[in-house]
MDAnalysis code that builds the backbone (N, CA, C; Angstrom):
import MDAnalysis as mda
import numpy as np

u = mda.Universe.empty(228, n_residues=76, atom_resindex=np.repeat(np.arange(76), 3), trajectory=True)
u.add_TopologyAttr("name", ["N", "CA", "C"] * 76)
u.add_TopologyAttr("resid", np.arange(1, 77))
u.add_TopologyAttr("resname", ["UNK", "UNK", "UNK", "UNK", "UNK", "UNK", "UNK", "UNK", "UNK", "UNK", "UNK", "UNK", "UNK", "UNK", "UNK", "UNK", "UNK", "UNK", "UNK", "UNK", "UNK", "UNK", "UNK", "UNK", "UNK", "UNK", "UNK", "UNK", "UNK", "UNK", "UNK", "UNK", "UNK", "UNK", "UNK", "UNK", "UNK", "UNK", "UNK", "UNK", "UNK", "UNK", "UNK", "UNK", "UNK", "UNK", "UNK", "UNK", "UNK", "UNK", "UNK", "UNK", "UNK", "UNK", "UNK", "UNK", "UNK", "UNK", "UNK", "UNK", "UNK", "UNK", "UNK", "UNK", "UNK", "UNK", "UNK", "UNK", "UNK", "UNK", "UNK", "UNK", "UNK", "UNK", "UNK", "UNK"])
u.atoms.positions = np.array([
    [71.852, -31.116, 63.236],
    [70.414, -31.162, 63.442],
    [69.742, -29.895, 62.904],
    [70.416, -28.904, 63.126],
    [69.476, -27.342, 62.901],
    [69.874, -27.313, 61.305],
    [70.700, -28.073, 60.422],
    [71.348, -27.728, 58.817],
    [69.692, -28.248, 58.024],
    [69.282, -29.337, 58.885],
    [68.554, -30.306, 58.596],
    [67.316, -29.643, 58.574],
    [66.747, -29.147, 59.939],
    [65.685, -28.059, 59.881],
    [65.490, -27.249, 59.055],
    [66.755, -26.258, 58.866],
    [66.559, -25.072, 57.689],
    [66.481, -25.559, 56.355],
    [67.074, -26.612, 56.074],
    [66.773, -27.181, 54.725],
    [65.202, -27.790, 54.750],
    [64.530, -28.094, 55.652],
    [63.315, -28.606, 55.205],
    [62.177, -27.217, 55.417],
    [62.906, -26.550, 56.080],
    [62.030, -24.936, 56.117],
    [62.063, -24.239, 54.468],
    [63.937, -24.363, 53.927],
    [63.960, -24.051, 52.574],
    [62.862, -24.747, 51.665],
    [62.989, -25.692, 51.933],
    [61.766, -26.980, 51.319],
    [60.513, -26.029, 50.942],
    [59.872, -26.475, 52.086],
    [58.220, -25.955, 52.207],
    [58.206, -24.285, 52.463],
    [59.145, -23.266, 52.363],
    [58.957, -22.074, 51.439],
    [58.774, -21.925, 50.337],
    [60.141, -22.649, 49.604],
    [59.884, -22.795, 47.827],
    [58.835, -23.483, 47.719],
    [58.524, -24.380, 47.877],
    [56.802, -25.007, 47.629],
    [55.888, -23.812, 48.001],
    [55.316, -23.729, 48.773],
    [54.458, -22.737, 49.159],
    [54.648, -20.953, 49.388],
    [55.477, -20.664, 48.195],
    [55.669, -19.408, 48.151],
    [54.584, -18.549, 47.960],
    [53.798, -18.991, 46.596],
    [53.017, -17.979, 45.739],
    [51.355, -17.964, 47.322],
    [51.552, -18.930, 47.950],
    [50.863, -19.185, 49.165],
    [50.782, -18.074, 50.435],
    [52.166, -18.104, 50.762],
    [52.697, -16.961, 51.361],
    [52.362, -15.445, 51.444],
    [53.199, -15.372, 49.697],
    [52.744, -14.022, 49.541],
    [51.405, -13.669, 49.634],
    [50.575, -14.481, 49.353],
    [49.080, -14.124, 48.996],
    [48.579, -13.650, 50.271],
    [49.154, -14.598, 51.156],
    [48.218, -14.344, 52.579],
    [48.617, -12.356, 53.113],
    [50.133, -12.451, 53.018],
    [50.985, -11.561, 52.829],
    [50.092, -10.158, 52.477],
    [50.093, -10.218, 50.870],
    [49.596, -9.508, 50.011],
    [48.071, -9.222, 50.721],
    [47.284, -9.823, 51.362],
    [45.756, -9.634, 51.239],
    [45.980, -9.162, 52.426],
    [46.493, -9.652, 53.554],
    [46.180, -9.418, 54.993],
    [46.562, -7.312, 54.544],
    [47.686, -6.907, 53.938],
    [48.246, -6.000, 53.723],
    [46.787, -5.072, 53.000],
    [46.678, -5.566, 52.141],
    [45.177, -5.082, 51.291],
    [43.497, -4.930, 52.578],
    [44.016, -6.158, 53.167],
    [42.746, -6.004, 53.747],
    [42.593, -4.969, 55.283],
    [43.538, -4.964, 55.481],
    [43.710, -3.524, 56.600],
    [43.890, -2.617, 55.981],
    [44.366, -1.951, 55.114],
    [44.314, -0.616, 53.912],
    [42.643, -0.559, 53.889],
    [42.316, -1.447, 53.439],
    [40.678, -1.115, 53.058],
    [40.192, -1.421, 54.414],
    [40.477, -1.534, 55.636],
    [39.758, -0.935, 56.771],
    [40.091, 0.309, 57.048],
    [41.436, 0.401, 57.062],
    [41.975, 1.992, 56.973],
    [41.220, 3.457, 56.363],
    [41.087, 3.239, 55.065],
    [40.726, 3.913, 54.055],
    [39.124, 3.641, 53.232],
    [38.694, 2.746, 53.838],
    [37.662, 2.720, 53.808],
    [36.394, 2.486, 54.894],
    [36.824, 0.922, 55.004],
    [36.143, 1.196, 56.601],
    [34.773, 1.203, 56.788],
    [33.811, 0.892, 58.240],
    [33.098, 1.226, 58.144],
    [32.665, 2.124, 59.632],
    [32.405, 3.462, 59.447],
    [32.265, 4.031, 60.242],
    [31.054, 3.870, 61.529],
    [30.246, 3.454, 61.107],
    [29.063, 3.155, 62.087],
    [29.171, 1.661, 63.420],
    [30.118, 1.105, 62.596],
    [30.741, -0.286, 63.375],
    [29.257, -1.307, 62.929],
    [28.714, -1.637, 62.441],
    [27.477, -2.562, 61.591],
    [27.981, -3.486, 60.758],
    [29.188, -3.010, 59.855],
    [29.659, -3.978, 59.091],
    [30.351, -5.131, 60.006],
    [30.033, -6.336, 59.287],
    [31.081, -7.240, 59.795],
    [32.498, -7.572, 60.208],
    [32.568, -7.352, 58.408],
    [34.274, -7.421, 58.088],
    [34.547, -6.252, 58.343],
    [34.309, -5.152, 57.627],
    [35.640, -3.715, 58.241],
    [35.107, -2.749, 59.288],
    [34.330, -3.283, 59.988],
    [34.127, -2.803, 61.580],
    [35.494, -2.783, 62.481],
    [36.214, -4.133, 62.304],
    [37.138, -4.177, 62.812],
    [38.532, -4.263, 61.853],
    [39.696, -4.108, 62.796],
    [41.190, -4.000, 61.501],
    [41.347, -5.713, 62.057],
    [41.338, -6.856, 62.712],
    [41.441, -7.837, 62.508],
    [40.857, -8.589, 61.911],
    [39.541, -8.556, 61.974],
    [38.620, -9.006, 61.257],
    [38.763, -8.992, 59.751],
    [39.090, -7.163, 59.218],
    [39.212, -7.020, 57.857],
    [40.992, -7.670, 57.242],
    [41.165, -7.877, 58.326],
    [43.149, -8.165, 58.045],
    [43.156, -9.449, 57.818],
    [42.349, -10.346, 58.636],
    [42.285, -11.890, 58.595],
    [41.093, -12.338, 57.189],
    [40.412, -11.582, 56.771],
    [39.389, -11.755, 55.706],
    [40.188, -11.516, 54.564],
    [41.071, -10.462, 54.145],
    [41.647, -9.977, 53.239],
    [43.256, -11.032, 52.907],
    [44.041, -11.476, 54.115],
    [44.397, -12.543, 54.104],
    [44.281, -13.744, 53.539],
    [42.842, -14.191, 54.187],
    [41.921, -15.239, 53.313],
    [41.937, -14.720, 52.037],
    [41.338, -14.265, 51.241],
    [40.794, -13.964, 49.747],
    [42.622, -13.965, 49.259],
    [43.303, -13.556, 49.529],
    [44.683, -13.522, 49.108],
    [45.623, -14.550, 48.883],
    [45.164, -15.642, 50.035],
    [45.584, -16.994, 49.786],
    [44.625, -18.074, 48.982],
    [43.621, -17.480, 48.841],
    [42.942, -18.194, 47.612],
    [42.903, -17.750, 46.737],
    [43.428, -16.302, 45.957],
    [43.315, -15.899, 44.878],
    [44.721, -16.466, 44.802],
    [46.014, -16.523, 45.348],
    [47.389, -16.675, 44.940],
    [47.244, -18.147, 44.663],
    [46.638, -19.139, 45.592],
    [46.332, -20.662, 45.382],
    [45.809, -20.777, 44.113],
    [44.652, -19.671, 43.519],
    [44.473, -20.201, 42.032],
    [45.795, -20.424, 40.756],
    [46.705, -19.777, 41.159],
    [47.989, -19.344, 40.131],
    [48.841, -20.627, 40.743],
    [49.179, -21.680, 39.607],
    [49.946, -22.793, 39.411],
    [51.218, -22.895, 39.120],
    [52.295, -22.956, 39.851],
    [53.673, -22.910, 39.081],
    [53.398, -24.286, 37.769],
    [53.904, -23.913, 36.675],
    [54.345, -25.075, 35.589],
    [55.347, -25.888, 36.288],
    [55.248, -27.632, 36.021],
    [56.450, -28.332, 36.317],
    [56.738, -29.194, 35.555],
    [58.262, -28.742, 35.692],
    [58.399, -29.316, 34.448],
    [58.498, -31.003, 34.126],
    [58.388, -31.343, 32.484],
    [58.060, -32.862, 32.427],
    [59.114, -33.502, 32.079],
    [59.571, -34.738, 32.686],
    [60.326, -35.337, 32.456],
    [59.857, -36.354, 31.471],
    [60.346, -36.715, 30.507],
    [60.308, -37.869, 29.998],
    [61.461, -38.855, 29.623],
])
């Protein structure tokens, strides 16, 4: 039963990798730029807070990685 699980977990990783990372990649980006940038007065929306800017930067990361298409290949 559990061989079965991890193979369909293997599944929908390799599918949704470049997905992953993105969220990965941005959430990582988007707390750096609360970190290091930030907004000191607390007014801003997004980097007032480190969740806020972590879950926004996330977002933009899984839609910039969603634009990038693996090629597949064609059978004929």
């Amino acid at each position: 039963m559990h061989l079965i699980q991890d193979q369909k977990m293997t599944v929908f990783v390799k599918k949704h990798i470049l997905k992953i990372a993105g969220i990965i990649v941005g959430g990582i980006v988007g707390f750096a730029y609360y970190h290091f940038v930030g907004c000191a007065s607390g007014t801003c929306p997004i980097t007032s807070s480190p969740y806020i800017s972590t879950i926004y930067g996330a977002l933009m990361g899984y839609l910039l990685f969603d634009m990038i298409k693996k090629k597949e290949h064609e059978t004929n």
